[in-house]
N, C-alpha and C positions, 0 to 999 in steps of 0.2 A: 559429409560436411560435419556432423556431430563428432564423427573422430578425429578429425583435424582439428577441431577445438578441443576438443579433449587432452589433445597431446598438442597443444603448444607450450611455450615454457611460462609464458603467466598462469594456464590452468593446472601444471603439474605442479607449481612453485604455493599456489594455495592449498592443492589438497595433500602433498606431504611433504612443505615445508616445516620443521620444528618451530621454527618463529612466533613471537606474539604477535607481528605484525601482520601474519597471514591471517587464517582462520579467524583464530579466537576477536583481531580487530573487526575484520570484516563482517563476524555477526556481530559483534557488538555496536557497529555502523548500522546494521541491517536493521537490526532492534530498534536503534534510537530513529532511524528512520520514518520505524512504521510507526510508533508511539507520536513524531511530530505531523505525520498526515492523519492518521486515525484519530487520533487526540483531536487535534484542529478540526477536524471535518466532525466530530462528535458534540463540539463547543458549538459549532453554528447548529446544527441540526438538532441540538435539546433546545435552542435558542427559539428557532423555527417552530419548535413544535410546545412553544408555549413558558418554557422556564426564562424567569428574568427577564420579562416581558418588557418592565421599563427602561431596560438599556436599549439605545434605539438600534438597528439592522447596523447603521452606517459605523457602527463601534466595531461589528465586526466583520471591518473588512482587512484587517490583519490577518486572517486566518489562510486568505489564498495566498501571501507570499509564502507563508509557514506549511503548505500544502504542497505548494511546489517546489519548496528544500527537501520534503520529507521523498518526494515523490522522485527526484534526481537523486537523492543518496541511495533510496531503495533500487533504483534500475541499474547503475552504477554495483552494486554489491548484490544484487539478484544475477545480474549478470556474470560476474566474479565467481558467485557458487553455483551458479549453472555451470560453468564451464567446467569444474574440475570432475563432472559427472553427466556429462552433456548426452552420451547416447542411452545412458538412465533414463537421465529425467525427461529427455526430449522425446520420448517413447510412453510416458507416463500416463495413463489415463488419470490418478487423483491430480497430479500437476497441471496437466491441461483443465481441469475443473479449477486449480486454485489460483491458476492464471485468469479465465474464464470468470471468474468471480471476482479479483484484483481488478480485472478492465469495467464489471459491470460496475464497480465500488467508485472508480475514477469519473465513468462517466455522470456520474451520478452530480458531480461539484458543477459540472458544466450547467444545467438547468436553475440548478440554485446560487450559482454565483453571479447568474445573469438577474435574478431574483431580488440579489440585496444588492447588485451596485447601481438595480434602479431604484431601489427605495421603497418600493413597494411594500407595502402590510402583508404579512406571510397569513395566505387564503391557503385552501385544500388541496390546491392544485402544486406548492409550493410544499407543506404538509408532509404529501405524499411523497414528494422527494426527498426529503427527512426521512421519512420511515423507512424508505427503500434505501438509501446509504446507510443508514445501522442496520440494518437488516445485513445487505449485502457487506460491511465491512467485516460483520460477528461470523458472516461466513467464510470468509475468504480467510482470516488469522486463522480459524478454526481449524479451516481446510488446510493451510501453511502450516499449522501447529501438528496435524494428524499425519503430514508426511513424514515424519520422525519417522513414526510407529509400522506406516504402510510401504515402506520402502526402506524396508531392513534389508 
């Protein structure tokens, strides 16, 4: 199955087409992506864990639609570059850890988004889900950033 994605004509049209519109857009989709989920999800979670206390939870509840733009363009254009390298990456041990980390990152909104659209006063219990989404997102770009280098 990875080779059959591999060689279909949208995966070969990304990885050697000369185009701006191939590659170079795609990550640059990819980037702005992860900058509007990580960003946003960093905004509530310094929030949660005590910075600019007097803005109330309910100001930010913008941050889940801008979570789930970030989070559709990223699979959208994850998917795009998997493909043009599918029985690579599909075989990957760092990949599977930086996927593995991107899912632990995501779940992470679900607890705490339940957290502020009830209004409740961010306790320890909510805290700790702040910590564990910056934690888990610094892993997961890190781990996305070090596949450069570990998959030459």
């Amino acid at each position: 199955m990875l080779e059959w994605l591999e060689s279909t004509q949208l995966a070969m049209w990304v990885g050697q087409s000369p185009s701006v519109w191939s590659m170079p857009t795609i990550l640059t989709l990819h980037t702005t992506g992860l900058a509007l989920l990580v960003g946003a999800s960093w905004v509530l979670d310094l929030r949660l864990l005590g910075i600019s206390r007097t803005i109330p939870l309910s100001a930010f509840r913008w941050v889940f639609p801008v979570v789930a733009i970030g989070l559709v363009v990223n699979v959208i254009t994850g998917v795009l570059l998997f493909m043009k390298a599918a029985t690579t990456w599909g075989t990957s041990f760092p990949f599977l850890i930086k996927m593995t980390l991107v899912a632990a990152s995501v779940a992470t909104v679900v607890p705490i988004r339940a957290h502020v659209l009830r209004g409740d006063t961010p306790g320890d219990n909510v805290r700790v889900w702040a910590i564990a989404s910056i934690v888990a997102w610094c892993a997961a770009v890190t781990a996305g950033r070090l596949l450069a280098y570990l998959m030459v």
